[in-house]
N, CA, C and O atoms as a CHARMM CRD file, in Angstrom:
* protein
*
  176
    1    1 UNK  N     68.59200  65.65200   0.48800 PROA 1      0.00000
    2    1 UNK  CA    68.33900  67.06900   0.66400 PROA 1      0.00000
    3    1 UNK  C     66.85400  67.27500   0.97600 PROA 1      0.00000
    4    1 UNK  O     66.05100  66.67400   0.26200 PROA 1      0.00000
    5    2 UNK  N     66.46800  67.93600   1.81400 PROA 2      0.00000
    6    2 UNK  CA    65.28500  68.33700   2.70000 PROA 2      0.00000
    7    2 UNK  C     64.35700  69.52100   1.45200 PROA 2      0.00000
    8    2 UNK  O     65.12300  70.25500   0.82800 PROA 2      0.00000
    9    3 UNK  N     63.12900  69.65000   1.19100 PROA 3      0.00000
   10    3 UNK  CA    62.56900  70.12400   0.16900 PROA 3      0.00000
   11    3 UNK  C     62.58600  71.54300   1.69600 PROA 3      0.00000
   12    3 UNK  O     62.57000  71.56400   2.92700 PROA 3      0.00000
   13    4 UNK  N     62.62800  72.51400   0.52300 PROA 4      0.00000
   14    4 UNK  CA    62.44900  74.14300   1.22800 PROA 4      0.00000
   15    4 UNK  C     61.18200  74.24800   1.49100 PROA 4      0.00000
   16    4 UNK  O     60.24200  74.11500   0.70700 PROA 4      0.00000
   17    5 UNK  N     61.15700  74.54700   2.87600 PROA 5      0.00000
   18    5 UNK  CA    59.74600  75.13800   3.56700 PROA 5      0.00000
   19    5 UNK  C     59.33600  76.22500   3.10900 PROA 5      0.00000
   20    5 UNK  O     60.02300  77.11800   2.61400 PROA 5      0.00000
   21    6 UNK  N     57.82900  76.18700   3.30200 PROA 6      0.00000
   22    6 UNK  CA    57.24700  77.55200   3.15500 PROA 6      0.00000
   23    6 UNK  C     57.20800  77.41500   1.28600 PROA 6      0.00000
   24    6 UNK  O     57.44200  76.51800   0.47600 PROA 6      0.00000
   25    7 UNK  N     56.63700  79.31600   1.20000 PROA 7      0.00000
   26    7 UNK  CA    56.74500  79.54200  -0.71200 PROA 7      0.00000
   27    7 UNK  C     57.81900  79.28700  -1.23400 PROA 7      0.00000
   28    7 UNK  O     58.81500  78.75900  -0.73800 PROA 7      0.00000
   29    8 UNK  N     57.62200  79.68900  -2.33300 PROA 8      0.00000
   30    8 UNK  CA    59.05100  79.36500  -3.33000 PROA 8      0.00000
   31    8 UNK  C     59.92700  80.83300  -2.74800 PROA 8      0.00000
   32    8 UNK  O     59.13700  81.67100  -2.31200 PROA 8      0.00000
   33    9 UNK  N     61.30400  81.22900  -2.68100 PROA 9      0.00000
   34    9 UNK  CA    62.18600  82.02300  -2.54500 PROA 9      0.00000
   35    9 UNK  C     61.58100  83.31800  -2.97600 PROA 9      0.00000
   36    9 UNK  O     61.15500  84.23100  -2.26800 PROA 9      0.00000
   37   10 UNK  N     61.63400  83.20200  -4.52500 PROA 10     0.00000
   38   10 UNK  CA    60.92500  84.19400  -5.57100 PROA 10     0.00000
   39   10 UNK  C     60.17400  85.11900  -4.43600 PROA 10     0.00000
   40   10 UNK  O     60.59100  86.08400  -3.79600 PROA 10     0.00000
   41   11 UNK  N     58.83700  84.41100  -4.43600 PROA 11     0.00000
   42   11 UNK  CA    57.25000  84.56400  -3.88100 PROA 11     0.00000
   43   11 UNK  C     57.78200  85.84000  -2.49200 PROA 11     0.00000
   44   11 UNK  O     57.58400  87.05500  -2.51400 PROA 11     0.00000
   45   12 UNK  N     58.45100  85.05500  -1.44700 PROA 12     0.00000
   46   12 UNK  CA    59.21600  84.93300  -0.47700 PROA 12     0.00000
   47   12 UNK  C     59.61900  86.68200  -0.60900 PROA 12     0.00000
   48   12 UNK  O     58.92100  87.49900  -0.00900 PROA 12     0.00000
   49   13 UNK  N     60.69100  87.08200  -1.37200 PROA 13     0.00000
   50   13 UNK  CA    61.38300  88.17500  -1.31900 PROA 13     0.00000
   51   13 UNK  C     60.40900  89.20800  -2.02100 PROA 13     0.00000
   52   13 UNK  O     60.58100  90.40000  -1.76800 PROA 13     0.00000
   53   14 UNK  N     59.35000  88.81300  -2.92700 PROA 14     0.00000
   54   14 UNK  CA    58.60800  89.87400  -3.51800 PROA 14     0.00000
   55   14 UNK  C     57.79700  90.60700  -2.59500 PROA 14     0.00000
   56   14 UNK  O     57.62900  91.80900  -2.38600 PROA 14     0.00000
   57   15 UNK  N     57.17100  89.16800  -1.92000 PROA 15     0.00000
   58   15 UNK  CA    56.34300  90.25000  -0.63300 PROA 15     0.00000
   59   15 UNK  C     57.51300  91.15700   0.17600 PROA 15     0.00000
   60   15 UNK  O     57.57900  92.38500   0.10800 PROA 15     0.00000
   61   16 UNK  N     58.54100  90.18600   1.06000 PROA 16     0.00000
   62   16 UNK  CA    59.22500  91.69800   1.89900 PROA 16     0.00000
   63   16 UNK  C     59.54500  92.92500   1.15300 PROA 16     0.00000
   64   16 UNK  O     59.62800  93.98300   1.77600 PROA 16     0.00000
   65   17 UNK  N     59.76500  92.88300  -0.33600 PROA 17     0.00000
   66   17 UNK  CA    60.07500  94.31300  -0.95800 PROA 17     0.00000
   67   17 UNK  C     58.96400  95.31700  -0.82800 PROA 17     0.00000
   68   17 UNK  O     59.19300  96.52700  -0.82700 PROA 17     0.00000
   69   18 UNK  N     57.78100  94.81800  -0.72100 PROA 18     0.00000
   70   18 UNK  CA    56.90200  95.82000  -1.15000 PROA 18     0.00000
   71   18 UNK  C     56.78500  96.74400  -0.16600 PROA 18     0.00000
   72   18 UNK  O     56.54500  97.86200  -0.62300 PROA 18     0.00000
   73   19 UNK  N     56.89600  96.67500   1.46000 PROA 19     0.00000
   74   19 UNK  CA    56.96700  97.83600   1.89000 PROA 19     0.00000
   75   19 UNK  C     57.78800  99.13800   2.14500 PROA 19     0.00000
   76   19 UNK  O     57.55700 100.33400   2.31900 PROA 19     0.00000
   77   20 UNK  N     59.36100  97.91800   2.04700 PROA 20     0.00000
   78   20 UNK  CA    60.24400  99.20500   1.41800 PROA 20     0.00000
   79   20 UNK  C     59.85300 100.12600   0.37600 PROA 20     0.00000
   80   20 UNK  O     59.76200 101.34400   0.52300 PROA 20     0.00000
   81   21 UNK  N     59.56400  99.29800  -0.98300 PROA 21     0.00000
   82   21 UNK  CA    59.18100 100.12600  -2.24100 PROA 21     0.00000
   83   21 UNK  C     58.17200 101.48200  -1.96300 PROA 21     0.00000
   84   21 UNK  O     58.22700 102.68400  -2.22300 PROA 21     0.00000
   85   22 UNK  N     56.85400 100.20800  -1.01500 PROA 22     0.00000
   86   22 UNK  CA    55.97200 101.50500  -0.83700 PROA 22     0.00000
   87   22 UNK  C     56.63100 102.75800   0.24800 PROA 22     0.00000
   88   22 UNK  O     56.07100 103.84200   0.08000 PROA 22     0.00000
   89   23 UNK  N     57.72900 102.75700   1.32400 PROA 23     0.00000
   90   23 UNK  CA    57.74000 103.71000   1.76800 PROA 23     0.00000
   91   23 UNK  C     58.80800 104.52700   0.75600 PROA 23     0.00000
   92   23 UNK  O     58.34200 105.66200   0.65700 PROA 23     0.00000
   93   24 UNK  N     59.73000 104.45700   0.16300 PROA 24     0.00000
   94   24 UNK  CA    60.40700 105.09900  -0.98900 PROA 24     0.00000
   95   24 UNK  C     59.42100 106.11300  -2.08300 PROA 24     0.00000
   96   24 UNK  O     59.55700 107.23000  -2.58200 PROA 24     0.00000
   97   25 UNK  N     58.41300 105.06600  -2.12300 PROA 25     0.00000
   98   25 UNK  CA    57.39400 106.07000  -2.74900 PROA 25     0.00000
   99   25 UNK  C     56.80700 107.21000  -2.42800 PROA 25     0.00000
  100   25 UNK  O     56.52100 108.23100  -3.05400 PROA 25     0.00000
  101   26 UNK  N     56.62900 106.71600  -0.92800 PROA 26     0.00000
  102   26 UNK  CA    55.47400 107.88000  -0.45900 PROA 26     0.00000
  103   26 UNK  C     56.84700 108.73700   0.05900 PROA 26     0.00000
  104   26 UNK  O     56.58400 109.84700  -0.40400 PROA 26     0.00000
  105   27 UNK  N     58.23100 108.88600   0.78600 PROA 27     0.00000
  106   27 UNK  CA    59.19300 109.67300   0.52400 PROA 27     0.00000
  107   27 UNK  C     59.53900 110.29400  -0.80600 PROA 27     0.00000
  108   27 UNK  O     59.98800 111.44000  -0.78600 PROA 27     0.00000
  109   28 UNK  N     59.37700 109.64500  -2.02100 PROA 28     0.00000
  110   28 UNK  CA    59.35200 110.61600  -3.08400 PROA 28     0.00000
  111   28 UNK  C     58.08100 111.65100  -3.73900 PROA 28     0.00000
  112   28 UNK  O     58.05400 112.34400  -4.75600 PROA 28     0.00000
  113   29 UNK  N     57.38200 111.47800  -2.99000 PROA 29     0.00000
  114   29 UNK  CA    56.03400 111.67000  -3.46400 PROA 29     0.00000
  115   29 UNK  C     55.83600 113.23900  -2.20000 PROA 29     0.00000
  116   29 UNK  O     55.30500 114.30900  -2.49800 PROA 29     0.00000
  117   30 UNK  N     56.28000 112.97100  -1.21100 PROA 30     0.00000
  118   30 UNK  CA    56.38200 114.26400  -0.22700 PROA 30     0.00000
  119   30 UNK  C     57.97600 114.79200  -0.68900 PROA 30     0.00000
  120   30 UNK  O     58.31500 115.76400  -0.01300 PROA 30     0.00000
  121   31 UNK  N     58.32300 114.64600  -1.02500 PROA 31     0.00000
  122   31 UNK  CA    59.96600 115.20100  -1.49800 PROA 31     0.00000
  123   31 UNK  C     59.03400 116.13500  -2.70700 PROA 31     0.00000
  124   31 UNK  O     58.53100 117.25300  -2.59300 PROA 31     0.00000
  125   32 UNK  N     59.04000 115.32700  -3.70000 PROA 32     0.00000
  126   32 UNK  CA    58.40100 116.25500  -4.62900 PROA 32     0.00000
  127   32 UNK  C     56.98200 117.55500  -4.36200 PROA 32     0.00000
  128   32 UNK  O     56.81200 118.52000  -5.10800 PROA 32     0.00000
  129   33 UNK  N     56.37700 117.32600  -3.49600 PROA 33     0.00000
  130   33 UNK  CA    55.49900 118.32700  -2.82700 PROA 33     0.00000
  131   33 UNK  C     55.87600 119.44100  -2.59200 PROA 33     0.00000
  132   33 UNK  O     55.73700 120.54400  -3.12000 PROA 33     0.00000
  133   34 UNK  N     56.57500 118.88500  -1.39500 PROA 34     0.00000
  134   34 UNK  CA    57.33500 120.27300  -0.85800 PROA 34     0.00000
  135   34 UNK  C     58.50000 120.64100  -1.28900 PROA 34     0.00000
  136   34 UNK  O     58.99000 121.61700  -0.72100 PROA 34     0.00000
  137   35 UNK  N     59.11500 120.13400  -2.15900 PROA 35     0.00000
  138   35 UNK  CA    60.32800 121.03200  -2.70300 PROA 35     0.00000
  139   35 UNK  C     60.87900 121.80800  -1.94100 PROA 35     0.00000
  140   35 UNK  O     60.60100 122.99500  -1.77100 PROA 35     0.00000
  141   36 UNK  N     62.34200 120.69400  -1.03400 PROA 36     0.00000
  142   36 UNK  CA    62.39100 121.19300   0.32500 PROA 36     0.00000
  143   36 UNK  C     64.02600 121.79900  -0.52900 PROA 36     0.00000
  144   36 UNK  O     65.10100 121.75200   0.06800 PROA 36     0.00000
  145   37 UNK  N     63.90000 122.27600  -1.82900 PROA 37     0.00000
  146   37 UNK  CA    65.68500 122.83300  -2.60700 PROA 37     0.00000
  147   37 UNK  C     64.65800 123.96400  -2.35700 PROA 37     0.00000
  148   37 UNK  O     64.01900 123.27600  -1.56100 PROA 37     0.00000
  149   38 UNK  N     64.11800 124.87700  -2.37200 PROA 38     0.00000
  150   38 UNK  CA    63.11900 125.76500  -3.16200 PROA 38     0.00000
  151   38 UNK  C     63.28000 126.54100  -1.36900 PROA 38     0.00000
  152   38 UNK  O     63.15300 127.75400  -1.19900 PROA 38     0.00000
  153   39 UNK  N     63.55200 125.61000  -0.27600 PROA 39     0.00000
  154   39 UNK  CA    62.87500 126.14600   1.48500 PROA 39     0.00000
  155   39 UNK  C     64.24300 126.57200   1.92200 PROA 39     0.00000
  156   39 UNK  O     64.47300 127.54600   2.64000 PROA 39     0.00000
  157   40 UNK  N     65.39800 125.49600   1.26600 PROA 40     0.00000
  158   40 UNK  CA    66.71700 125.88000   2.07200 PROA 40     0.00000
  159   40 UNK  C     67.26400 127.09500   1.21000 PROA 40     0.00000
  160   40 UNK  O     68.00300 127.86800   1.82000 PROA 40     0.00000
  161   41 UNK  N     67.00000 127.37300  -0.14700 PROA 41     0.00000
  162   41 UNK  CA    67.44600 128.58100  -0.84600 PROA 41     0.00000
  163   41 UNK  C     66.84300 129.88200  -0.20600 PROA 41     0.00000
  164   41 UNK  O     67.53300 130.89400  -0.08700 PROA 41     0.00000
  165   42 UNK  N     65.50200 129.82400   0.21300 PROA 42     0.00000
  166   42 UNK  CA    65.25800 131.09200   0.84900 PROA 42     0.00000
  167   42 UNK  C     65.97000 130.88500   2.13800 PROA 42     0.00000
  168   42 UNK  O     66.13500 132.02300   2.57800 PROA 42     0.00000
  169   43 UNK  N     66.46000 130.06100   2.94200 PROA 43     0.00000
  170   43 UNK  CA    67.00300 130.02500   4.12000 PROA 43     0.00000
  171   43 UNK  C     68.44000 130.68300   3.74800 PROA 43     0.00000
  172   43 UNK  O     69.01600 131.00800   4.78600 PROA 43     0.00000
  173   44 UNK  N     69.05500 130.92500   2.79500 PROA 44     0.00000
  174   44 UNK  CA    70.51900 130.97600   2.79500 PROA 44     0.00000
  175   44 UNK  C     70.63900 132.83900   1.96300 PROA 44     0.00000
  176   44 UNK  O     71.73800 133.35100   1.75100 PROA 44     0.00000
């Protein structure tokens, strides 16, 4: 069996998460701002 290239797996998947995480954040972070329940209630 051939040793795995590159980092360990772990290492590997922690970095690709982080920019999902960070854009989830900054979508909750403008969600909570504008309080877009608060824009469609005066719309209706």
């Amino acid at each position: 069996m051939l040793d795995q290239p590159g980092p360990p797996l772990a290492i590997s998947w922690t970095v690709c998460a982080i920019p999902p995480i960070g854009m989830l954040a900054y979508l909750a972070v403008g969600w909570r701002r504008n309080k877009p329940s608060e824009r469609v209630a005066a719309l209706v």
